[in-house]
N, C-alpha and C positions, 0 to 999 in steps of 0.2 A: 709680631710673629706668634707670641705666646693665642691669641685671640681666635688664630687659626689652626690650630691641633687635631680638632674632632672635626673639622670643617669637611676635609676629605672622607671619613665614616661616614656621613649625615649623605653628603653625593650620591655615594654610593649604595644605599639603601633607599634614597629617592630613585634612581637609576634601574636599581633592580627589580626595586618595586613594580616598576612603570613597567619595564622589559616582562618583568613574569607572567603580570596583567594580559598582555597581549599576546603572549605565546599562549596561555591559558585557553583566553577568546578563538583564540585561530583554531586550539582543536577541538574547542566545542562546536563552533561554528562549521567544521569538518563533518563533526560527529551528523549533526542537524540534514547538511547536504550529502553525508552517507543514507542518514533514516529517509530522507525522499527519495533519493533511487530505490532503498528494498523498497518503499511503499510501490512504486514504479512497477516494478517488476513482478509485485503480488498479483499488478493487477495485469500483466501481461501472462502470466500463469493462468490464473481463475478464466479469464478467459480463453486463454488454447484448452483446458478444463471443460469448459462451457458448450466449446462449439461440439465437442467428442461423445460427452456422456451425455446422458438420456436426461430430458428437460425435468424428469421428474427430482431428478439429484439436485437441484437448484440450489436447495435450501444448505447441502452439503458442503458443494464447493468452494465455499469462502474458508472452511477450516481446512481444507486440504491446500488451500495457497498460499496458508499463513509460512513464512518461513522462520527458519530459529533465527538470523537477526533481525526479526519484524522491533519495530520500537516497540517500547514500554508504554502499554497501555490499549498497543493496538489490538483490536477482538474481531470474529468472524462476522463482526457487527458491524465493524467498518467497512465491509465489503459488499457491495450489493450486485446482482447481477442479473442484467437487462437482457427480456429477447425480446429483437426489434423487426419492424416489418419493413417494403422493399422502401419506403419513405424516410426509415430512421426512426419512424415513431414509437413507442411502447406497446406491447400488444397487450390488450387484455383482454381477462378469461381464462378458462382452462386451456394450461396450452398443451393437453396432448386430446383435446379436439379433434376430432379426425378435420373439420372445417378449418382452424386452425393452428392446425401444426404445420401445414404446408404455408403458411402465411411468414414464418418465422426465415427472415435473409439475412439477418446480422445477430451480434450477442455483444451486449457490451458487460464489461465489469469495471464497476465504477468506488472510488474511497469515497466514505459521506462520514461527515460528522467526528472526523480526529483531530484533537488538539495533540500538538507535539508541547512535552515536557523536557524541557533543560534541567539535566543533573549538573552536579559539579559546581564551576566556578560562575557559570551564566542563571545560576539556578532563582538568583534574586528575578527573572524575568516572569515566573512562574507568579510571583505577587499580583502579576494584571489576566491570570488565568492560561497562558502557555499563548502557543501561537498554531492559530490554525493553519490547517494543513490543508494546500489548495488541492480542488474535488480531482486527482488523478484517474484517466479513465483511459482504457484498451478496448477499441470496436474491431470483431473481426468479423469475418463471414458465417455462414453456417458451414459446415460440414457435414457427418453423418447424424449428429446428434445422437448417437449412442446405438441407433439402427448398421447393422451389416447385414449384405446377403449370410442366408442359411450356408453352413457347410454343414459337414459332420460332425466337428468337433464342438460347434456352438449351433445347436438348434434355433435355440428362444432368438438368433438374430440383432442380439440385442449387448450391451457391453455395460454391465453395472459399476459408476465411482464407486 
């Protein structure tokens, strides 16, 4: 009997240990599946963003999608944003072409190049470089692209991001 004293202490700080461990995991692994839906959702932004304003704002639009819970680390650089013709393909060139502008039937906004960093208790995974983030992408149609008929109030026709 005497042998068995701290035997019960030792259990229980295996047990808890273990238990911590895993509640730990689970709200990192939360956190992880929270930061892919904002990235989700930036990119369904950037492009209702995309199809509105005037194709010259392009280069704009990824910092206005950025949202304040975007992960850590993510930049207006992660966001790239495609106009596509009635094929799907990328158009290239100037695209306010007068040839070319009317060529433009889709916009996509696409994530390139994020690695997602684990803080916290998962953060040993960061040792093999984080884990990338699959290329999330939102295609929509065109719309005005930043052109409106003339009224009174807006001459220029036009709607600047």
């Amino acid at each position: 009997m005497r042998n068995q004293q701290g035997l019960s202490i030792i259990e229980f700080t295996l047990v808890s240990t273990t238990l911590l461990l895993v509640i730990f995991a689970v709200i990192e692994v939360g956190r992880y599946v929270y930061s892919l839906q904002m990235i989700n959702d930036m990119t369904r932004v950037a492009a209702r963003l995309a199809v509105v304003c005037k194709v010259e704002d392009q280069g704009d639009i990824p910092a206005l999608a950025i949202a304040n819970g975007a992960p850590d680390g993510f930049t207006a650089n992660n966001l790239t944003i495609e106009y596509l013709d009635a094929s799907g393909d990328v158009i290239q060139g100037t695209l306010t072409d007068d040839a070319i502008f009317p060529t433009i039937e889709y916009v996509r906004a696409k994530v390139v190049d994020f690695e997602y960093q684990f803080t916290g208790l998962l953060s040993f995974i960061n040792l093999a470089g984080g884990i990338t983030v699959p290329e999330f992408e939102t295609t929509r149609p065109r719309e005005n692209l930043g052109h409106h008929r003339e009224t009174p109030t807006n001459a220029q026709n036009s709607t600047d991001c």
